[in-house]
C-alpha positions as CSV (number, residue, x, y, z in Angstrom):
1,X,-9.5,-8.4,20.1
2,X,-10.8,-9.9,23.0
3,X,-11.0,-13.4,22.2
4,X,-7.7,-14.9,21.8
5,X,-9.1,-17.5,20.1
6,X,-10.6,-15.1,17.7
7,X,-7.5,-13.5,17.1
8,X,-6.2,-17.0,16.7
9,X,-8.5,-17.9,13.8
10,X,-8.1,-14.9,11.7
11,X,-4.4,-15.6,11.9
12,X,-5.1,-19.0,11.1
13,X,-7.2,-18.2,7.9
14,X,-4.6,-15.5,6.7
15,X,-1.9,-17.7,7.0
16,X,-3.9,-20.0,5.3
17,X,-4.2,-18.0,2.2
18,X,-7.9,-17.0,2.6
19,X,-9.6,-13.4,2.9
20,X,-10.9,-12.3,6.0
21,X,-13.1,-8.5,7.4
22,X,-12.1,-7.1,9.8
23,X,-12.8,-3.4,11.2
24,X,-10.7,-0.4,10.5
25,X,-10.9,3.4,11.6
26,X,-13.8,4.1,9.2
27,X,-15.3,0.8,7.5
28,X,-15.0,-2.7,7.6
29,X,-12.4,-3.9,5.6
30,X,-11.7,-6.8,3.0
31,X,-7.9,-8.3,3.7
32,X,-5.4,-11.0,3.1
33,X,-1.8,-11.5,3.5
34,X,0.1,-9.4,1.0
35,X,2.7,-11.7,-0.3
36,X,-0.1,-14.1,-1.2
37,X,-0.9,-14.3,-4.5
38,X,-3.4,-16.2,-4.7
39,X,-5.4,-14.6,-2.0
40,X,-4.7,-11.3,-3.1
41,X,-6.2,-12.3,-6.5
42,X,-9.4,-14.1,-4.3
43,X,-9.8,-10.5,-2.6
44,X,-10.2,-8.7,-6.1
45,X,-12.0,-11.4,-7.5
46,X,-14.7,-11.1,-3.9
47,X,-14.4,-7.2,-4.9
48,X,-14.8,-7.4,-8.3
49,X,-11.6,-5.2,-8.6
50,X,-9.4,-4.7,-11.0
51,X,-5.7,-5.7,-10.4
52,X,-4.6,-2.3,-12.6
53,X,-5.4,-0.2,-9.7
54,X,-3.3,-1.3,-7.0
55,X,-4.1,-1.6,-3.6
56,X,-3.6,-0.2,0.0
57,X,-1.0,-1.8,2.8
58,X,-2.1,-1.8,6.4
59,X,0.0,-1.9,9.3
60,X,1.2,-1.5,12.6
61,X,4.4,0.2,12.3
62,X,6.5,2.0,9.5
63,X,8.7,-1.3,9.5
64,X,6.6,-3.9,8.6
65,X,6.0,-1.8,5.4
66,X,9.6,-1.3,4.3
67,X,9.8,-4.5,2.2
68,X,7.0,-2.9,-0.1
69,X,8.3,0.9,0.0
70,X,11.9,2.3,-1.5
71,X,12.2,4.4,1.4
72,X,15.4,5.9,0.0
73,X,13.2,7.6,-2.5
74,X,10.6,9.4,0.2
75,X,12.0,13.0,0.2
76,X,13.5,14.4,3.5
77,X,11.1,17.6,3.3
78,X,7.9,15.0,3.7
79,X,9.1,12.9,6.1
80,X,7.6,14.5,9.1
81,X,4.3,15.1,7.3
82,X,4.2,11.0,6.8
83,X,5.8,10.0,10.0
84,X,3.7,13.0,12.4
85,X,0.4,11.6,10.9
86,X,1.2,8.3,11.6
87,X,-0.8,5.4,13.3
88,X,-3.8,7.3,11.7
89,X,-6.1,7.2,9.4
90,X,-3.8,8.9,7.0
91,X,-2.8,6.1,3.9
92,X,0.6,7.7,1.6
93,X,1.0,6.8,-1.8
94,X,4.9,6.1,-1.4
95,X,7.5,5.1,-4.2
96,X,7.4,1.1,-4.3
97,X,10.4,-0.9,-3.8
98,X,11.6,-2.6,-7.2
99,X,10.3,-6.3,-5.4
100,X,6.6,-5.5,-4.4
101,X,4.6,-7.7,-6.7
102,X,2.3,-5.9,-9.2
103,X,-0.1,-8.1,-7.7
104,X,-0.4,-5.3,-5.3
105,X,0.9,-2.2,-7.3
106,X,-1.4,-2.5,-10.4
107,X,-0.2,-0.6,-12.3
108,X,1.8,1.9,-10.4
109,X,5.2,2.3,-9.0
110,X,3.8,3.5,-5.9
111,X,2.4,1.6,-3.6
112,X,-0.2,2.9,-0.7
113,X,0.2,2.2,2.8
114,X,-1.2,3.4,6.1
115,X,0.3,2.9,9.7
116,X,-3.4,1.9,11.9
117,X,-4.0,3.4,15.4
118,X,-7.1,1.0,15.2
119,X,-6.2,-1.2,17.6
120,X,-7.6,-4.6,16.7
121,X,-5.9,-4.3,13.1
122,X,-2.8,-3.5,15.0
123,X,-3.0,-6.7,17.0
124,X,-3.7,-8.6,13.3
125,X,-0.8,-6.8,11.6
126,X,1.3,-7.9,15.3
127,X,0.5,-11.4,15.5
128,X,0.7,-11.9,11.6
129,X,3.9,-10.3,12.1
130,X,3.5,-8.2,8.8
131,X,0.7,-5.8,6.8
132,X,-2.5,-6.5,5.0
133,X,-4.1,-5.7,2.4
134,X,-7.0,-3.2,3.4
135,X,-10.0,-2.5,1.2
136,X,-13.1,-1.5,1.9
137,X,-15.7,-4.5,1.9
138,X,-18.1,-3.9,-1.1
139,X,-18.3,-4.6,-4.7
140,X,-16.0,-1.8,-6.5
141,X,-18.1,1.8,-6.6
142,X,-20.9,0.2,-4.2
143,X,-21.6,1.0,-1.2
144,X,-19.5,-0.3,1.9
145,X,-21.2,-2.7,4.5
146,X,-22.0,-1.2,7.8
147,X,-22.2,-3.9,9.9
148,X,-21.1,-7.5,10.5
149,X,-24.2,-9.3,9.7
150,X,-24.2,-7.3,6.5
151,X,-21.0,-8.4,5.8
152,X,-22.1,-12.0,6.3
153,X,-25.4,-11.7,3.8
154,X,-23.4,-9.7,1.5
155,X,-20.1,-12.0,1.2
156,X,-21.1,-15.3,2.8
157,X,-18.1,-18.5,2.4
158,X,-16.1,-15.8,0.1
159,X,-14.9,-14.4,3.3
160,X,-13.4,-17.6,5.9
161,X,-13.2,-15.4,9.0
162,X,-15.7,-12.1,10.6
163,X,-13.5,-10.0,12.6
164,X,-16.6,-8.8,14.9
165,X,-14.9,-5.8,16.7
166,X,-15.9,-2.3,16.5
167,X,-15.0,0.2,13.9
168,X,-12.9,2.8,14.8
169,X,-14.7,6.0,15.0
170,X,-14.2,8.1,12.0
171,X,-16.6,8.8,9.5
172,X,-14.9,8.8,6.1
173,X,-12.5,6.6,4.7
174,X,-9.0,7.1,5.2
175,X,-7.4,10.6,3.6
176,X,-5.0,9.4,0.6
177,X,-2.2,11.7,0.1
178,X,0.8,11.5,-2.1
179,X,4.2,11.0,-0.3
180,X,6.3,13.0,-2.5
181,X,4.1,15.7,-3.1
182,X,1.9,15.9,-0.5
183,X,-1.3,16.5,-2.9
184,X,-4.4,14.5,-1.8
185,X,-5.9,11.6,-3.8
186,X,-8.8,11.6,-1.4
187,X,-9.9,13.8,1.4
C-alpha cells in the first residue's frame, strides 16, 4: 500500500473487529481478524455463508499460521510441495491445531491457509502482525466483484474499510490442494 494512512485505517478497522476488502492474487477479497469472533461471524453473515464450511487463512509467512495448524501432523513427504509453492497463490488444507476455533474450521479438522506473494495483503498480514480470513467478496455461489466501486455498490457500510490497490494478476482463484495428500479441492 501506498498510503500509510491507508494501511493505517485498515489496521485500524481490523483491530476494531470490523470486515474490510482488500485485493488478493486473483479477486478481491472479504476479511477480518481470525481470532475475532464476532467479526468472523459479520463476514459470513455480509457473505451469506455458512459457518459448517470453514474458511481460508491468509498470510505472510508459514509462522503467523502455526497457532491455527498442528504442524506436527503435515507429513515429511509433502513438506516441500507446501513450503516450494509458497508465498503463492497456492491455499493447503492442513491438519488444524486442537485450539483453532470452529468459528473458522466449520466443520472440519483442517483448516486452509495460503502464504500471499501479493504484496499489499502481505503488508496487512505484517502490520496486523498475524493472518486473515480471505474470502472471496460475493454472496456464496455469486459472482465475485471485479472492481472497487462494485465492491462499494454491492456491500456498502457492511464493509468499514476499501483496500483500493490492485489485484494481483492471476486469473482464477487460488488452487486448493490437500496437505496430506496432495489431491486438489480446486484447480
Amino acid at each position: 500500500m501506498s498510503d500509510l494512512s491507508s494501511l493505517s485505517a485498515a489496521i485500524t478497522s481490523l483491530e476494531n473487529g470490523d470486515v474490510i476488502l482488500y485485493p488478493t492474487e486473483a479477486v478481491y477479497g472479504l476479511g477480518c481478524d481470525p481470532d475475532n469472533q464476532q467479526a468472523v461471524e459479520r463476514l459470513l453473515d455480509i457473505k451469506q455463508r455458512p459457518v459448517e464450511k470453514g474458511l481460508i487463512l491468509i498470510a505472510d509467512n508459514y509462522g503467523q499460521l502455526l497457532k491455527y495448524v498442528d504442524d506436527a501432523k503435515l507429513p515429511m513427504d509433502k513438506r516441500a510441495d507446501i513450503f516450494s509453492s509458497w508465498p503463492g497463490a497456492i491455499t493447503w488444507v492442513m491438519p488444524a491445531a486442537k485450539t483453532t476455533p470452529k468459528w473458522l474450521t466449520g466443520q472440519f479438522d483442517t483448516i486452509a491457509v495460503r502464504v500471499t506473494n501479493h504484496p499489499t495483503v502481505k503488508r496487512l498480514c505484517q502490520e496486523f502482525g498475524k493472518p486473515l480470513v480471505s474470502t472471496s467478496a460475493n454472496l456464496t455461489g455469486q459472482a465475485t466483484v471485479t472492481s472497487i466501486v462494485e465492491a462499494q455498490q454491492h456491500f456498502a457500510e457492511q464493509v468499514s474499510f476499501y483496500v483500493d490497490e490492485p489485484l494481483g494478476g492471476n486469473t482464477q482463484p487460488s488452487t486448493i490442494k490437500d496437505a496430506t495428500t496432495g489431491n486438489i479441492f480446486r484447480g
